[in-house]
N, C-alpha and C positions, 0 to 999 in steps of 0.2 A: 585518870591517867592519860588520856587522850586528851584531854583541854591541856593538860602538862606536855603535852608532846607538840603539839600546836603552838606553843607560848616559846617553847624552846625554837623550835623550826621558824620564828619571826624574830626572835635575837639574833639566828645565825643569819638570817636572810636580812634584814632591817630593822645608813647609816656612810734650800738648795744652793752647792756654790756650782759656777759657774763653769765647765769643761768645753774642751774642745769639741764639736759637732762628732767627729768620729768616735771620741770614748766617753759623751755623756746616753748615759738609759734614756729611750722617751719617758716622757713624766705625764704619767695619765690622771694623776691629783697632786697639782698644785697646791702646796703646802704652806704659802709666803701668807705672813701677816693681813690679815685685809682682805683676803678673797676669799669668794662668798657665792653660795650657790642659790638660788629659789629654785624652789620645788613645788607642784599639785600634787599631791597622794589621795586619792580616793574622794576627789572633793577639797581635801584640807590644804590649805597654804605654809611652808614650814619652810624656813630660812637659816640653813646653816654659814657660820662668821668662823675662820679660823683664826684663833686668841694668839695670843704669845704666851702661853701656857703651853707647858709639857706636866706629862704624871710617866711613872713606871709603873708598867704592871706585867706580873710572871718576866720581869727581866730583861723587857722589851721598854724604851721611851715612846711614847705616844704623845700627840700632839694632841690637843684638844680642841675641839670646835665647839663651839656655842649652838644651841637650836631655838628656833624663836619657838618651837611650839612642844618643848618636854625637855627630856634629860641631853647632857651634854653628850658626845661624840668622842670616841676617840680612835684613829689616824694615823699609820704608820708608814714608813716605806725605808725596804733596804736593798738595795740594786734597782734589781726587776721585779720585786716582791713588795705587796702591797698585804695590809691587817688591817682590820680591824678587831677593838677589844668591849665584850661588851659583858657584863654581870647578871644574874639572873635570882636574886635574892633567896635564901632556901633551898633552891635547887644548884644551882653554882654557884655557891657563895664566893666563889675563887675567881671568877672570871671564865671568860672562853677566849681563843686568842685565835682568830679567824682570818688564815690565807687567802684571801679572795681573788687574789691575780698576780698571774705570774705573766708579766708581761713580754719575756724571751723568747715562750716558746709558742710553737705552729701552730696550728689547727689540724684537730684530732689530740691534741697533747691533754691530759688529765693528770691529777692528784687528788687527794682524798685528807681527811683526818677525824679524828672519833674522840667524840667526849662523851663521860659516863656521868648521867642524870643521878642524883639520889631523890628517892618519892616514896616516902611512907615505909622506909626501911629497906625499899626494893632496888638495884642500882639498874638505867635502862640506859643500854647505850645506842647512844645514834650518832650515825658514820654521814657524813658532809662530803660528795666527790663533787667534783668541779670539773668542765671540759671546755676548753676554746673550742668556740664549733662553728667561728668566723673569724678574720683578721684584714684588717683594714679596707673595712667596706665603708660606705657612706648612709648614712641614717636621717632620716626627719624625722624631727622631734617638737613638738608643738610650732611646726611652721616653717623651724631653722631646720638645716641641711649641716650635716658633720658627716667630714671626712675623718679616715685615721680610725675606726673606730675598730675596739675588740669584743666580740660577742661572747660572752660564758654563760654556761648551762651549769645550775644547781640542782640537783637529785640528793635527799635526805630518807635515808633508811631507818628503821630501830624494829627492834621485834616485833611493832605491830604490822610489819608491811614499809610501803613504800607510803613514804607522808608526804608527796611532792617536792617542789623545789620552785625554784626559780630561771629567767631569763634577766643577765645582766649585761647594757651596752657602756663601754667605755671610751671616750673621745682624746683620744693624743692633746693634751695641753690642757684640756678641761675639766674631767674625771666623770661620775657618772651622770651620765644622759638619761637615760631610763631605765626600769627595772619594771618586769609583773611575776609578779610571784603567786603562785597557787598550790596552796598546802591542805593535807586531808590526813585523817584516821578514822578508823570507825566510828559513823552514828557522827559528823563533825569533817566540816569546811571552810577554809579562809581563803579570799583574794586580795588582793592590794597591786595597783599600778601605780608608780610613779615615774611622775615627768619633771625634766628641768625645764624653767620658765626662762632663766634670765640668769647669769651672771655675770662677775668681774674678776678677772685674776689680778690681782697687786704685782 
């Protein structure tokens, strides 16, 4: 049950027209055909390509992104809110639909949302809170310097305790810069850093 809770805690963790300057949202992921991020995660080189592909899922349009190195990606955004959507075979056969950023609001602002595991007849739920706990600060990232950037804190709970969470930075015009994520239950530990290398917005 603890490698189950582990497995989930890494799906939730890791993954426009044209307005006036005063009533368009910043756009902290660039959605436009053709742009394209590289990434190092722990060593490994992995290359996400947004397609001209959309899927629906739970009622939401998601945009697809291609990964050079596993399953595809899927990408949303409505206002100031940002998703991701990702499946967990057997245990969410339905999908999870993950608010990741809410780009409105301050620092100190939180939200949270809870989805229920099925494992061996047993239902385990674990709760996802999220907090802005920086806003537009300036970050190096393998070298490069970004401004504009939002800082969010992931903390993930379920009956076994507290299974960590993660730290994720997001760059106005680019989307994410880096992430470390460090998650735990008993007897059982994962980390994962990821950095952007390089990309293009179309």
């Amino acid at each position: 049950m603890n490698k189950t809770i582990l497995t989930l805690c890494s799906v939730l963790l890791f993954a426009q027209c044209k307005k006036s300057a005063s009533s368009a949202p910043p756009d902290y992921l660039p959605l436009t055909v053709g742009t394209n991020w590289t990434y190092v995660s722990n060593g490994t080189t992995l290359k996400l390509t947004v397609t001209n592909k959309d899927t629906v899922a739970l009622t939401r349009t998601y945009r697809v992104l291609s990964n050079s190195n596993g399953a595809n990606q899927y990408q949303a955004k409505s206002g100031n809110e940002y998703y991701r959507f990702a499946t967990f075979q057997g245990f969410l056969p339905n999908g999870v639909e993950e608010l990741y950023l809410k780009a409105d609001q301050g620092v100190n602002a939180t939200w949270q949302f809870n989805v229920a595991v099925q494992f061996g007849g047993v239902t385990i739920p674990v709760t996802a809170k999220y907090t802005i706990t920086e806003k537009g600060i300036s970050k190096t990232v393998q070298g490069k310097s970004y401004t504009d950037v939002v800082h969010v804190r992931q903390d993930l709970t379920s009956p076994l305790g507290n299974n960590g969470g993660g730290d994720f930075y997001y760059a106005k015009g680019v989307g994410l810069i880096s992430s470390t994520i460090a998650l735990s239950a008993p007897g059982s530990t994962t980390n994962n850093t990821t950095e952007l290398t390089a990309y293009e917005i179309k």
